[in-house]
Structure formats: C-alpha cells, structure tokens
C-alpha positions as CSV (number, residue, x, y, z in Angstrom):
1,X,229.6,-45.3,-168.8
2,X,232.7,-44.0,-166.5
3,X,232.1,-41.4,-164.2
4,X,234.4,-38.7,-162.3
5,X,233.7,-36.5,-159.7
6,X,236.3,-34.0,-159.9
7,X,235.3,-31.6,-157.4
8,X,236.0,-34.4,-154.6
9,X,239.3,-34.5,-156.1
10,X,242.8,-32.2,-155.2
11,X,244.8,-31.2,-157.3
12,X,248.8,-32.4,-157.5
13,X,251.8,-31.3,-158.8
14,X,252.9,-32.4,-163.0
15,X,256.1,-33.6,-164.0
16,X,255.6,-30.7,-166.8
17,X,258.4,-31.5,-169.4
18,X,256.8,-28.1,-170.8
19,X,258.1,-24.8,-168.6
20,X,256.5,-23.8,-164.9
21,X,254.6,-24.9,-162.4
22,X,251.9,-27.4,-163.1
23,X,248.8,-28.4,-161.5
24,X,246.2,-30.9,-162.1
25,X,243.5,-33.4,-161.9
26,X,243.1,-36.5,-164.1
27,X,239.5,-37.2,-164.8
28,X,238.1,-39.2,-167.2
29,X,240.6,-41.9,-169.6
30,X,240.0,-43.8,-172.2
31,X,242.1,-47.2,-173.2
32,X,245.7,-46.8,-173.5
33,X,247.3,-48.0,-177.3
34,X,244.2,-47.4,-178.8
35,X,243.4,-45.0,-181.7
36,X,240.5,-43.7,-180.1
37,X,242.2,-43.1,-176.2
38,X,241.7,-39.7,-174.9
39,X,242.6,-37.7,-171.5
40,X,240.8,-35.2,-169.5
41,X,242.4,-32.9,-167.1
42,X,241.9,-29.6,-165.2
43,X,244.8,-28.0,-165.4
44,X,246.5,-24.8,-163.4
45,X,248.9,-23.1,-164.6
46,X,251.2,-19.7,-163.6
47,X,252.9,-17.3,-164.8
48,X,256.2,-19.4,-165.3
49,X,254.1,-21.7,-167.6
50,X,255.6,-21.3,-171.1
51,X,255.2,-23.5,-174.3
52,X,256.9,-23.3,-177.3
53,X,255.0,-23.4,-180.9
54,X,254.1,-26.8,-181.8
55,X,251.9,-28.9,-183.1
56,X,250.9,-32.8,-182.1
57,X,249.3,-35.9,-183.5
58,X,246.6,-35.5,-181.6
59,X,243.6,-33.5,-181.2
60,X,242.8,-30.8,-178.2
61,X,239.8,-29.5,-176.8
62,X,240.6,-26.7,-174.3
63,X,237.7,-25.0,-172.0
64,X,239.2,-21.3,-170.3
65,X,237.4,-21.6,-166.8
66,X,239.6,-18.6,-164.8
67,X,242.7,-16.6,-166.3
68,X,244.0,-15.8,-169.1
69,X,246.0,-18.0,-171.7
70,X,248.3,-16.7,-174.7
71,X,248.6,-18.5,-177.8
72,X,250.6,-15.8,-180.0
73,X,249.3,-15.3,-182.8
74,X,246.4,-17.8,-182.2
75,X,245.1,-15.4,-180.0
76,X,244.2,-15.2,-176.3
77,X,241.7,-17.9,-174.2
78,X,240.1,-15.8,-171.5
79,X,237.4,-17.4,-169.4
80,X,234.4,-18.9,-171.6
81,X,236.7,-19.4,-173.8
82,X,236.4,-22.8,-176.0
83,X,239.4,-23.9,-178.5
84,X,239.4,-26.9,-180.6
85,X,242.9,-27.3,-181.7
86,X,243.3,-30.3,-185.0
87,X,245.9,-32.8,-184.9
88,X,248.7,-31.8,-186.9
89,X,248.3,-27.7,-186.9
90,X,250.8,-25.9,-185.0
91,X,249.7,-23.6,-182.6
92,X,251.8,-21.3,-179.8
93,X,253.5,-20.1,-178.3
94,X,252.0,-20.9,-175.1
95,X,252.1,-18.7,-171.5
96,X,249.7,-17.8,-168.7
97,X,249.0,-14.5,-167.3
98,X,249.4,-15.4,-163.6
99,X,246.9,-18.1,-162.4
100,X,245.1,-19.9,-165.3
101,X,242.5,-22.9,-164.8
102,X,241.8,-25.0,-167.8
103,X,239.8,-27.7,-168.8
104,X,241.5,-29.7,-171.3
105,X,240.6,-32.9,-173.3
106,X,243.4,-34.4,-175.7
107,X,241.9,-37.6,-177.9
108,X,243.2,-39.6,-180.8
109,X,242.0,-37.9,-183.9
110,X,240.1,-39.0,-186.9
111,X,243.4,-40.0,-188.7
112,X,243.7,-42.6,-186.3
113,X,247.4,-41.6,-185.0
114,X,246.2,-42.8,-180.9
115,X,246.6,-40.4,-178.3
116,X,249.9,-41.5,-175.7
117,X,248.0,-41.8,-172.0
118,X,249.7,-39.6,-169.4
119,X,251.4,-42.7,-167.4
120,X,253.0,-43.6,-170.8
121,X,254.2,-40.1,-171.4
122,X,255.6,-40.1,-167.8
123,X,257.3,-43.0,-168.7
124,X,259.2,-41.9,-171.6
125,X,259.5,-38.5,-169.8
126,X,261.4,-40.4,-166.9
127,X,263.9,-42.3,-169.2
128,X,264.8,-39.0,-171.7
129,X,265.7,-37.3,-167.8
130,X,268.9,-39.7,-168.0
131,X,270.2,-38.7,-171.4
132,X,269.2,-34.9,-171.1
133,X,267.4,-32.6,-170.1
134,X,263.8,-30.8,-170.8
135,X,264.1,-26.9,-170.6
136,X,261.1,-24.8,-171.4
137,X,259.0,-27.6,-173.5
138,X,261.8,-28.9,-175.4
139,X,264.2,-31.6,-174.7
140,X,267.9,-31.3,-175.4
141,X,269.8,-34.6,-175.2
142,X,273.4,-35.0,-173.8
143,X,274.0,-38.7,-174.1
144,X,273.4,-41.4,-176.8
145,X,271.9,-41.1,-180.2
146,X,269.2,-39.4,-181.3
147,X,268.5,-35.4,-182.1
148,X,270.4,-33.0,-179.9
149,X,267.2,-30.8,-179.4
150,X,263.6,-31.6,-180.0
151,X,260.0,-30.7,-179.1
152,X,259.3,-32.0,-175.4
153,X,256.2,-34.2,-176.4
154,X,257.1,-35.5,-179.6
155,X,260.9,-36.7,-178.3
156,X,259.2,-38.7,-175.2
157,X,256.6,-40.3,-177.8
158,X,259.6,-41.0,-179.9
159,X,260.8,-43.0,-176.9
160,X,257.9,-44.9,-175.9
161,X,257.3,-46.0,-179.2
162,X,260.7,-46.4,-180.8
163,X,260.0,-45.2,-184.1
164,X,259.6,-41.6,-185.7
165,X,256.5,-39.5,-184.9
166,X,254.1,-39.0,-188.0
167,X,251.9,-35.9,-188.4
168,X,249.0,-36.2,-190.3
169,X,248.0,-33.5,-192.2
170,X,245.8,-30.9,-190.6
171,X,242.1,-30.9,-191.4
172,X,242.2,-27.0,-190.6
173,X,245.5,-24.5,-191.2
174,X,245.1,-23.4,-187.3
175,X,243.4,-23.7,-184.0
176,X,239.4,-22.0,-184.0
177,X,238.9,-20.2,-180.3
178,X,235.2,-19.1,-179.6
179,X,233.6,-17.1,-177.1
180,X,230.9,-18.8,-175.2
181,X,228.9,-15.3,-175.3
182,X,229.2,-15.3,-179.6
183,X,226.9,-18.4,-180.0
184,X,223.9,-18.3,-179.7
185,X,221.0,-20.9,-177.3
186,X,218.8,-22.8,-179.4
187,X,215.8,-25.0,-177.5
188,X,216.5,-28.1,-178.0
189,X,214.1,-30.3,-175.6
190,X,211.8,-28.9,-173.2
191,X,213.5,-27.4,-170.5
192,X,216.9,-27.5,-172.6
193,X,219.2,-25.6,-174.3
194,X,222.0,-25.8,-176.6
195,X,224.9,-23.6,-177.1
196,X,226.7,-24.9,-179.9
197,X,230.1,-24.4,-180.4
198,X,231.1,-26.0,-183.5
199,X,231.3,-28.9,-185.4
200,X,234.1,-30.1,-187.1
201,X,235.4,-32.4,-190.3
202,X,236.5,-35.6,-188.8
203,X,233.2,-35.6,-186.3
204,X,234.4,-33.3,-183.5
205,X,231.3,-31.5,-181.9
206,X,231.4,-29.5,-179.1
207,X,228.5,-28.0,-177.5
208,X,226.8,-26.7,-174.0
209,X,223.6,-27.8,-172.3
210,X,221.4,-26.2,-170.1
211,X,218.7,-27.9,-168.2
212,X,216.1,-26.7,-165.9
213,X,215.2,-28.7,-162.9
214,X,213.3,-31.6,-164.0
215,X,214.0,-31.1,-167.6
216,X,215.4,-34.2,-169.0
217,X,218.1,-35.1,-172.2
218,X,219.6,-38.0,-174.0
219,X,222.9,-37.9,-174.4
220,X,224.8,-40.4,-177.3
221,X,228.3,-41.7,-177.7
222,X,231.0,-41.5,-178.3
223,X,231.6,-38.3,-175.9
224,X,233.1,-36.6,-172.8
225,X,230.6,-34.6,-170.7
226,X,232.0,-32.1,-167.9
227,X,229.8,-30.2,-165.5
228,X,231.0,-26.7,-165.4
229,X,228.3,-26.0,-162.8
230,X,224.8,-26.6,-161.2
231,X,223.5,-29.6,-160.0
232,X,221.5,-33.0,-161.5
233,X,221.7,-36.4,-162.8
234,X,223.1,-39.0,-165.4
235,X,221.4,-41.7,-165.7
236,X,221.2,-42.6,-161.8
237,X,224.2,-40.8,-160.2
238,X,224.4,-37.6,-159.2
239,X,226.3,-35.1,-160.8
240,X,227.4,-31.8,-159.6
241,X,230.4,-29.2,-160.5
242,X,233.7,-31.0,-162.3
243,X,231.8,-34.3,-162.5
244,X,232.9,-35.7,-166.0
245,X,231.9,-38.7,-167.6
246,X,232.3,-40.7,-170.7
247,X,229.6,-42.8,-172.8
248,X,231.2,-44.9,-175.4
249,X,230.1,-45.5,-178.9
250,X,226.3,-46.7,-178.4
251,X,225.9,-45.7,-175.2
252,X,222.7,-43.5,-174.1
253,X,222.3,-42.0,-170.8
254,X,219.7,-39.6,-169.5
255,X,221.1,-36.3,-168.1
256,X,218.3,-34.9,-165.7
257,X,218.7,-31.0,-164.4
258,X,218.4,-30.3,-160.8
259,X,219.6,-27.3,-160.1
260,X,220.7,-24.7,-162.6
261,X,222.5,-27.7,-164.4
262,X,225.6,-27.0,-167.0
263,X,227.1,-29.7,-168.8
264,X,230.1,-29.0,-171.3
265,X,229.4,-32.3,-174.5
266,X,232.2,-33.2,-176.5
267,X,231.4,-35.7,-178.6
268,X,234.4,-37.3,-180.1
269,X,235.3,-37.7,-183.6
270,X,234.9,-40.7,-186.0
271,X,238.5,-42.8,-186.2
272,X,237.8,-44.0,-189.0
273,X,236.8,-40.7,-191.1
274,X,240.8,-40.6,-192.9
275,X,242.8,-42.6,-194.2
276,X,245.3,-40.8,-195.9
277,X,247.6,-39.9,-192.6
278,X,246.7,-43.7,-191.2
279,X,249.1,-44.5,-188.7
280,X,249.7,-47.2,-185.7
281,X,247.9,-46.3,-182.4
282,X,250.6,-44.8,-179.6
C-alpha cells in the first residue's frame, strides 16, 4: 500500500506542452514501462488553459472539485462532476472557465498499451523543445525528420519510445460524465455508503464511500483511493482531505471513518481483459 497526503503538499508550476497556465500536485504513481502504470494529480487550471480534440492510449478518470471545464461537444465538468474518458475515444476540445481544480487519474488501459509516467513525458517534452515548438497542445517541428505538426502528447510519446503511437480501439464511441447528485446511495456495510458511478467493460469501477465515525470497510485491489473530505483511517494511518492511496492487486486494507469521512474508489481495470489492440507497455 502507498500512501499520499496531498493536502501537506503545494502545488508547482507544469511544463504544460498543452496551452496556459498549469498547476499541480503529483500524488500517487505506479511503476514506470509497465502496462498497468498510472498517475494521479490535482490539477489547476485558468482561463488560458486550452486543449485541442484528441484522444490517447490511455485511459482517464477526471473528478470536477471547483470550476468549470469545457469539453465541446462532450459537454461541461462542473463540480461533482465524475468523467471516465476510454483509451482510444477522442474527446475536446478542452478550456477552463477561469480557475478550475481537478482530480485526475490517467492509467494503462485494459488493452495493455502502458500509460508514459510524467518524468518520461517531461523527458521527451524537453528534447521535441529543440527541434520545435509546442503551441496550444500541439507540437510543430522546425528541424529534422518527422511530421511538421502533431498532437502534443502523442509526438513526445513518439520520442520516448521511438516508434509510432498505436490506438487501440475504443471500448466506448466517447467519454461518459456523471453528476455525483444523479446516482443514487446504496448501504453497503453498517455505517457505509456507496455512490456508484459506473462500471465499465475492461474493469474500470468508480465509486464513492461514505463512512460514519467508527463504521468500518474493506477495500480490495487493484485501486486508487482519494479523500475528497472528512477525516479517518486506512489500515493504521491517518487519512484526511487529498490523502490518496493505492492497494495493488491483492491487497486489502481497512478504511475506518472518523469524521464525516469521503473516499473517492477507483478501482483499476483488468490488463489483461483485450487482446485485440495488444501493444508494448510505454
């Protein structure tokens, strides 16, 4: 089990090779070059954020905490907002409507493409900045061979990994965006409640807890937990606000409530669930 406490963290500046201003904290990672890596960041974003449409190989799990976020004709993420976006769907264009805070998780999906960390992207970020130049999330190359223009993410995976970037095909056409107020609490365990979200093909889950003080609930791998607010316990650490934390595959921990205790459960999807878009982990 790896655990983050988030709220004794500050936030710092991105090298966004999206558009704007960019803000955030890195919490919980998983291994780098392997299928089933994953990144979790709050992220804070302004009104001179932009994104063009476009899609990765990856899968996203975004969590609207203040502000609002665009997505065209995706719709709009407003706060309690929840949006699972599949590896391979296109999705955008992206802006914020002034300040925006955002949870987001991005994690190797179930056809096993790998998920590039963030000091890997960095890198290949850093290297494309001396043949060209990134310019509101896409990269336009001045020197050498390659494409003159090309989506921001997908031209510095290119780089790190020195071979062409593979979609898989999406398991859904487009990115599903749910109100936390549409779904409805179930009882789950004495003292606990569930809001779920959604579960998706692949094994993507994604769900709230609620847990009164001194209720008590076991949590399973793989997953990333994030405490959007309250107070308790995880097995025998104290958790409060931002604390995130990850339990791999066949890993239990207790989550205890203290005080008015939310917990955000993703639980992430099987790797091996697809073959058909197979490809080598970033």
């Amino acid at each position: 089990m790896n655990i983050i406490h988030g709220g004794q963290m500050v936030f710092t500046e991105r090298n966004n090779p999206r558009g704007g201003t960019f803000h955030f904290k890195r919490l919980v990672e998983g291994k780098s070059g392997t299928p089933g890596n994953f990144g979790l960041m709050l992220s804070r974003t302004y009104e001179n954020f932009v994104s063009p449409r476009h899609r990765h190989n990856f899968e996203q799990v975004r969590f609207q905490l203040e502000g609002v976020c665009a997505f065209g004709r995706d719709g709009d993420m407003v706060p309690g907002t929840i949006g699972y976006f599949p590896e391979g769907a296109f999705y955008g264009p992206q802006s914020a409507e002034g300040s925006a805070l955002v949870l987001v998780l991005q994690f190797g999906g179930p056809s096993a493409s790998g998920y590039m960390s963030e000091d890997d992207l960095q890198r290949g970020v850093a290297e494309l900045g001396k043949v060209g130049e990134f310019r509101a999330g896409v990269f336009y190359r001045t020197q050498g061979d390659g494409r003159p223009r090309q989506d921001a993410y997908e031209a510095a995976w290119e780089n790190f990994n020195g071979r062409p970037m593979v979609y898989p095909d999406p398991l859904y056409p487009a990115p599903t965006l749910t109100r936390d107020e549409t779904a409805a609490w179930q009882d789950i365990d004495a003292g606990v409640r569930e809001n779920a979200f959604g579960s998706f093909k692949g094994g993507t889950e994604i769900s709230i807890l609620k847990l009164e003080d001194g209720a008590s609930h076991a949590v399973r791998g793989p997953c990333v937990l994030f405490v959007v607010s309250g107070e308790g316990r995880i097995g025998v650490e104290a958790v409060a606000a931002q604390s995130s934390i990850h339990l791999e595959a066949g890993e239990t921990a207790a989550l205890d409530g203290g005080s008015d205790l939310q917990v955000l459960v993703i639980k992430l999807p099987r790797i091996d669930a697809r073959s058909d878009a197979a490809t080598r982990a970033a």
